[in-house]
C-alpha angles and dihedrals in degrees: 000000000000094000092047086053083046097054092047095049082054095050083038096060103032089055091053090050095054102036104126088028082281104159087049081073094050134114114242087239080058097056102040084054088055095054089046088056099049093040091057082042090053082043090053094045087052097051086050096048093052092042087054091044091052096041077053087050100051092037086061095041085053093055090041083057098044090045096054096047093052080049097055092036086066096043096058085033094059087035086053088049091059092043086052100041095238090118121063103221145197141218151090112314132119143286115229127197123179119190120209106184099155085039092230093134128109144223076251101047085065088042093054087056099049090040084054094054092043089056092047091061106276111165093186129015123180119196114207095301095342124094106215123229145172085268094047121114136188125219151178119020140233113025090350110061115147128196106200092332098313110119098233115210127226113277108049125199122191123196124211150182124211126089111320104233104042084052088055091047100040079057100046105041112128124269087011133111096300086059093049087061099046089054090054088057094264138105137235116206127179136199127197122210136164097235128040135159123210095193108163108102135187142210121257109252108241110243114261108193100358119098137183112275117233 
């Protein structure tokens, strides 16, 4: 656009000076003054043009970077959310189901299985209608095991998300928490699949004694 506008400044100029045949009566002295002045005119236009073009480019380069930082705010936001459990998610992950016939097991008896999937790389883990998070506790046994304040009923399933056979093996591994439940009688069971979703949320606790740092 700018060299177009150039062009026609140029033709511009040069039809006006030789309108009446007017150059045809200069000096040579005049007419070399006149180029000089219209090529410093062309080497301003062309300063200004590629003062304009990189004032385009950083503009652009300025839109590319907040878009890609709003971009990649909503991404670890949405990553947080899941942390936090105020996001339901989705993805591969296991089915868990333990049985307590003879109710012998205990508020930390749950909280060693989902200890042990959280070790083994769950990123979220749902217990019967309670999304389980680093501020969740189990308690009570037997018929009366409570995961943050919520009664669980035998059995219990879990749902998680992580990669489906290091979760199975994290669980079965010997001596480990699906031991501890046979030995109470009861029985873990694990199924693998390749979509899960864990959609039960929470709210964030508001903090009581914690305050932003300045």
């Amino acid at each position: 656009m700018l060299t177009l506008l150039l062009g026609f400044a140029i033709a511009v100029q040069v039809h006006a000076n030789s309108s009446g045949d007017a150059l045809s009566g200069l000096r040579e002295d005049d007419l070399i003054g006149i180029l000089d002045n219209q090529n410093a005119r062309a080497d301003r236009l062309r300063i200004q043009q590629a003062q304009l073009q990189e004032n385009l480019a950083q503009l652009e380069d300025s839109g590319n970077k907040a878009a890609a930082a709003r971009t990649q705010a909503a991404e670890q936001s949405k990553a947080l959310g899941i942390l936090l459990g105020t996001l339901p998610a989705i993805g591969p992950g296991v089915s868990v189901t333990v049985t307590d016939p003879d109710s012998k097991l205990t508020g930390e008896d749950l909280l060693d299985v989902v200890e042990e999937l959280r070790g083994a790389g769950a990123e979220a883990i749902q217990v019967g209608p309670v999304r389980v998070t680093t501020t969740t506790s189990f308690t009570g046994s037997g018929d009366s095991i409570a995961a943050d304040g919520a009664i669980l009923t035998a059995p219990y399933t879990m749902t998680a998300i992580g990669d489906p056979k290091t979760l199975n093996t994290a669980l079965n591994i010997p001596g480990g928490v699906a031991a501890t439940v046979r030995t109470a009688g009861g029985e873990l069971t694990v199924a693998e699949h390749t979509k899960v979703a864990v959609d039960v949320t929470r709210a964030v606790a508001k903090p009581k004694y914690a305050r932003p740092s300045h």
